[in-house]
C-alpha positions in Angstrom: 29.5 2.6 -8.6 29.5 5.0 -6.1 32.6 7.0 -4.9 33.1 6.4 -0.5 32.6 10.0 1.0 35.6 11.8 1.8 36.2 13.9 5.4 37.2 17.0 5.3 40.8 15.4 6.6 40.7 12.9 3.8 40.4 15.9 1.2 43.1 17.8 3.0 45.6 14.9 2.9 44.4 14.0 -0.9 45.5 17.8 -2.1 49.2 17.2 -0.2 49.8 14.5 -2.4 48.6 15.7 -5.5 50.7 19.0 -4.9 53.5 16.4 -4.1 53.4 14.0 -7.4 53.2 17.6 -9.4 55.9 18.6 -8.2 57.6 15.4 -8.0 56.9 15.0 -11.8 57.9 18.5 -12.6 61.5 17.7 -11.1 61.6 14.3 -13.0 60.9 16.3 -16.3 63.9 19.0 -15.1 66.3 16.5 -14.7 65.6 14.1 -17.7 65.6 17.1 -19.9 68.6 18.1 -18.6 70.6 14.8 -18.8 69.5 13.8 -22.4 70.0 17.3 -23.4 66.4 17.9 -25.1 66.5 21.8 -25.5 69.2 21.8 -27.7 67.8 18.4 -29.9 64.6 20.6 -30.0 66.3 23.7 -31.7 68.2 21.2 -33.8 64.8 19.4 -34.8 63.3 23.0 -35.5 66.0 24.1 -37.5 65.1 21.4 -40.2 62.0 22.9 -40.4 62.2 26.6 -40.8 60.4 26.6 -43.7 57.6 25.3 -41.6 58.3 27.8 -38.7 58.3 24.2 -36.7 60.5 26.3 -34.0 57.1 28.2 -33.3 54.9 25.0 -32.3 56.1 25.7 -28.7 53.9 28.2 -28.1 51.3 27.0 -30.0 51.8 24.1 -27.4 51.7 26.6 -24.5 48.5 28.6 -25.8 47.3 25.2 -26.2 47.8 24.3 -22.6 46.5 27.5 -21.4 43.4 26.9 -23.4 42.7 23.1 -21.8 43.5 24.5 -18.6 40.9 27.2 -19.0 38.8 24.9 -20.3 39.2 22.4 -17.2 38.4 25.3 -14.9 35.0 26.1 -17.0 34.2 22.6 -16.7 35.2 22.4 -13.0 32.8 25.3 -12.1 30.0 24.3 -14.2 30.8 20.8 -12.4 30.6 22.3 -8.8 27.6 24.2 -9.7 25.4 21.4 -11.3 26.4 19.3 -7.8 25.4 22.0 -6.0 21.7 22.1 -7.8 21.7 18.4 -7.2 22.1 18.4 -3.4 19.7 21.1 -3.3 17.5 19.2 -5.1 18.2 15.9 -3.2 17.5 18.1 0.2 14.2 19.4 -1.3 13.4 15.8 -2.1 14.2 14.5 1.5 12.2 17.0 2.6 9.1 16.4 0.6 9.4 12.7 1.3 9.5 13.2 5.1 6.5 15.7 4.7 4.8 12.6 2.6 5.3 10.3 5.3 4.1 12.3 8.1 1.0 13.0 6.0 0.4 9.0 4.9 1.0 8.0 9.0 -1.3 11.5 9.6 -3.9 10.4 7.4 -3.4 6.2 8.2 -4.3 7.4 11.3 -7.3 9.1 10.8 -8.5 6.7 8.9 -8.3 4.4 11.9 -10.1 6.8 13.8 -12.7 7.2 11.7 -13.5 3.5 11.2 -13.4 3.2 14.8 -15.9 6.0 15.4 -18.3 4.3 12.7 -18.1 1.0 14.5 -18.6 3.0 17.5 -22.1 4.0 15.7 -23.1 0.6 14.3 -22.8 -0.6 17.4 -24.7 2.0 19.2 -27.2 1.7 16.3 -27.2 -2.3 16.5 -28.1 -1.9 20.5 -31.0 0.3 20.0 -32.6 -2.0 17.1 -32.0 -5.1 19.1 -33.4 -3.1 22.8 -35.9 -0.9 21.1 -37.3 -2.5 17.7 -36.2 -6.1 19.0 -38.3 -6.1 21.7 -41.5 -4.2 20.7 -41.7 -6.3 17.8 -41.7 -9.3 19.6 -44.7 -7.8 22.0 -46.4 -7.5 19.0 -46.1 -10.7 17.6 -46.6 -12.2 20.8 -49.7 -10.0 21.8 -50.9 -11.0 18.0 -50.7 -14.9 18.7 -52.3 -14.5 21.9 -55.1 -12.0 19.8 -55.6 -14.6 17.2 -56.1 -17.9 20.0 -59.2 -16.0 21.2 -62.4 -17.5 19.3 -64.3 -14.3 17.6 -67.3 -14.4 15.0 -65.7 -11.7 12.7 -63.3 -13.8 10.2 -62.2 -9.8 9.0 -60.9 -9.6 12.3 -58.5 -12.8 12.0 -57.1 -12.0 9.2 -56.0 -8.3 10.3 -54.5 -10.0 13.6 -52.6 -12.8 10.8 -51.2 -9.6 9.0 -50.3 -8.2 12.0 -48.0 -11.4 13.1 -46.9 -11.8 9.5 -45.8 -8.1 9.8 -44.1 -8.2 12.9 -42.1 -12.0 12.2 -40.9 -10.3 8.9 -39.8 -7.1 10.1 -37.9 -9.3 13.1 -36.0 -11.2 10.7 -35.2 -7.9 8.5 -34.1 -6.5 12.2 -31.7 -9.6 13.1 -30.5 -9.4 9.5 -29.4 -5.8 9.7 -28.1 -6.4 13.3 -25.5 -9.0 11.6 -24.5 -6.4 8.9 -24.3 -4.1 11.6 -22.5 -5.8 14.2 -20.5 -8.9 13.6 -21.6 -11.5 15.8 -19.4 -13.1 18.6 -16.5 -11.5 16.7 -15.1 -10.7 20.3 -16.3 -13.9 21.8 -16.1 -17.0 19.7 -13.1 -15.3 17.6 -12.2 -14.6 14.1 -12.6 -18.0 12.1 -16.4 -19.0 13.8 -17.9 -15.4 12.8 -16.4 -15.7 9.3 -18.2 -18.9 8.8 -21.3 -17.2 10.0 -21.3 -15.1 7.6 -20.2 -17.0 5.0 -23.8 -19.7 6.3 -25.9 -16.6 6.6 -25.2 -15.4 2.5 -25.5 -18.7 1.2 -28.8 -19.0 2.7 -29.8 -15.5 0.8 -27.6 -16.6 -2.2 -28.0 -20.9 -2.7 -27.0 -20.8 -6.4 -23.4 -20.0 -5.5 -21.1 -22.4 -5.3 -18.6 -21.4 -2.4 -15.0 -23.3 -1.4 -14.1 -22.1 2.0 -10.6 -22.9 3.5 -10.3 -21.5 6.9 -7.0 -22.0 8.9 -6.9 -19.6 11.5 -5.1 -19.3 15.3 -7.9 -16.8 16.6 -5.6 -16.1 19.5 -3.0 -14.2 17.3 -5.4 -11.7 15.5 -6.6 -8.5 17.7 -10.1 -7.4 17.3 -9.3 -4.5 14.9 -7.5 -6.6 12.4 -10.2 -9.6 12.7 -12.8 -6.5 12.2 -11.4 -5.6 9.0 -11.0 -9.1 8.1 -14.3 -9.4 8.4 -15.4 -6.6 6.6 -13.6 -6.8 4.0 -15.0 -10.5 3.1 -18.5 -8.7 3.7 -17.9 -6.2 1.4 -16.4 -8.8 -1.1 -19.2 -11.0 -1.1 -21.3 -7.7 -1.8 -19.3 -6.7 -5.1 -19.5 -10.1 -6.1 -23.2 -10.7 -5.9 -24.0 -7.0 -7.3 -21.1 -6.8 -10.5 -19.3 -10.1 -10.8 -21.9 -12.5 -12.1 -20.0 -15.3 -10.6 -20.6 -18.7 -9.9 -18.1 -20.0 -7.8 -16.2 -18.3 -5.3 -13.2 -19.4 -3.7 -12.1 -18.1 -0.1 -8.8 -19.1 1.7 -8.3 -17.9 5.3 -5.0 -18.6 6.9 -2.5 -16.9 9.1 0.9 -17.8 8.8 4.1 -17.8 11.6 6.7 -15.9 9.0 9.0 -16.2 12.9 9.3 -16.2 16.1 8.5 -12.7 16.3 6.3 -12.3 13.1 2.7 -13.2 12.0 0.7 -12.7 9.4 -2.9 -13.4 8.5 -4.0 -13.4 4.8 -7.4 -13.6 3.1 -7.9 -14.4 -0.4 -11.1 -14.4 -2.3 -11.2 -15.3 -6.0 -14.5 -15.6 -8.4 -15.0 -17.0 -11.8 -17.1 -13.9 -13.3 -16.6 -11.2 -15.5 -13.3 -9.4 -14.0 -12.2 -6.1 -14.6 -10.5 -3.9 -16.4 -6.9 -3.0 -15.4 -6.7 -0.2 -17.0 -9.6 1.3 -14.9 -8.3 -0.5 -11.3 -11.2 -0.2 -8.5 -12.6 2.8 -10.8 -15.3 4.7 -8.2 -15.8 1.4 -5.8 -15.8 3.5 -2.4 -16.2 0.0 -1.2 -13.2 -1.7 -2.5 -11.1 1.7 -2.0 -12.3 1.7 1.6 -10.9 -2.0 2.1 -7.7 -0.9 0.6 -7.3 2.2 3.4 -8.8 -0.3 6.5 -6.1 -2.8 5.1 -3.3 0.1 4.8 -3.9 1.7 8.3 -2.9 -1.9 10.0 0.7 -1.9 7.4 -0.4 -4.3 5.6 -1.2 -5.1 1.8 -4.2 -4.5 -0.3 -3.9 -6.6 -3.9 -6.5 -6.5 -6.4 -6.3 -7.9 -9.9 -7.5 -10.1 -12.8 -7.8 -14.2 -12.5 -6.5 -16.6 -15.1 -8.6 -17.1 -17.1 -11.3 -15.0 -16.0 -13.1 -14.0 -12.7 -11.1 -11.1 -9.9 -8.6 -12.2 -7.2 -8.9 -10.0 -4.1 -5.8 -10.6 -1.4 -5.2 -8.8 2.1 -2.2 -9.5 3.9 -1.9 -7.7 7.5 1.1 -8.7 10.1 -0.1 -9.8 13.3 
């Protein structure tokens, strides 16, 4: 237990009455000594013991006295000096943690930024594949079924003209493919919970084996595009890692946000597998993916979670306040 800090009055008034009850105690000793007379029973005590020398334990008594006194002092300093070292230290330590905190908001923020200016560039990238490659694919496939309808003798000729359209539908659906990766859609329009269950249609279409629980509870008008984003992208890059390292079969994912108050929300996304799990020893190990996630997560305050299922399998939980 901790001693209360003492003002400088405080310490003043604590010396006065130490000097006082030393004093006070000396007097006490002056006058009890002098009523019961213990000089005199000392020399008479003594003098039983000459052969002893017992009248010279008095000053081994005051040599002893001097010596605890001296050695109080040492202590004392020694004392004052190791405090000393220690505030020093716990100044230094203040110091360092207000240095660390600047840096973790410094570099929280720039981590913000910089997923900002790369949404900024999928986007921009997203716009020119759907305005550019988007639309001269689909002249192409067009101007192929209109190529094909026209009756010519050469069969060789068809069949280029087939390729062609084959061509050009596949390298449309590879486009709108990419454009979802790219750019969530109606993330800003139809809100959080319908684009996660786009997603969520669009990989079990690439990936039917999977068997997928989805529990989706989610007030879209509480979550701001930027925590919804990473939401999203975190699932996205979940589903990824589980497709790629897990060997999983079932995958379980609860949405929900939660009213913690009247002045506090939260919104929590929890994604759990039955594969192979990790190794917790070796945490996210060189998974830029996962490590990303965990700054995204970070740079909104909230929580990044990662760790082993019972029995087997990875449980991955986000928890960002609203």
């Amino acid at each position: 237990m901790m001693s209360p800090k003492l003002s400088p009055g405080d310490k003043s008034n604590r010396g006065k009455i130490d000097l006082v009850v030393i004093v006070g105690a000396s007097l006490l000793t002056y006058f009890v000594a002098g009523y019961f007379d213990l000089a005199e029973r000392w020399i008479n005590w003594a003098a039983l013991g000459e052969f002893y020398q017992l009248d010279e334990i008095i000053f081994v008594l005051l040599v002893f006295s001097i010596g605890l006194m001296w050695f109080g002092r040492r202590r004392y300093i020694e004392l004052q000096d190791t405090l000393k070292r220690n505030l020093e230290i716990k100044t230094k330590l203040e110091m360092q943690n207000a240095d660390n905190a600047k840096l973790l908001l410094q570099n929280r923020a720039l981590i913000k930024h910089i997923t900002q200016v790369r949404e900024a560039e999928r986007n921009h990238l997203a716009s020119e594949l759907h305005d550019v490659f988007g639309q001269y694919l689909a002249a192409i496939d067009v101007n192929a079924s209109v190529a094909i309808k026209y009756k010519t003798e050469d069969p060789k000729l068809q069949a280029i003209l087939k390729t062609i359209q084959d061509s050009a539908s596949f390298l449309r659906n590879v486009t709108r493919s990419q454009l979802r990766s790219l750019k969530p859609p109606g993330l800003e329009t139809v809100g959080l919970s319908a684009a996660i269950e786009d997603l969520i249609g669009q990989w079990q279409m690439s990936f039917p084996d999977y068997e997928i629980n989805i529990a989706i509870e989610v007030d879209d008008q509480l979550v701001d595009y930027d925590t919804a984003l990473t939401i999203y992208r975190s699932l996205q890059e979940a589903l990824t890692n589980i497709t790629r390292h897990a060997e999983a079969s079932s995958i379980h994912i609860d949405l929900i946000t939660q009213n913690k108050s009247a002045q506090r929300n939260d919104i929590s996304l929890t994604i759990r597998d039955n594969g192979i799990g990790f190794d917790p020893n070796e945490g996210m190990g060189n998974g830029l993916g996962l490590i990303g996630i965990r700054e995204r997560v970070h740079a909104l305050n909230g929580q990044f979670n990662l760790h082993p299922a019972d029995p087997k399998g990875t449980v991955l939980a986000l928890h960002i306040p609203l």
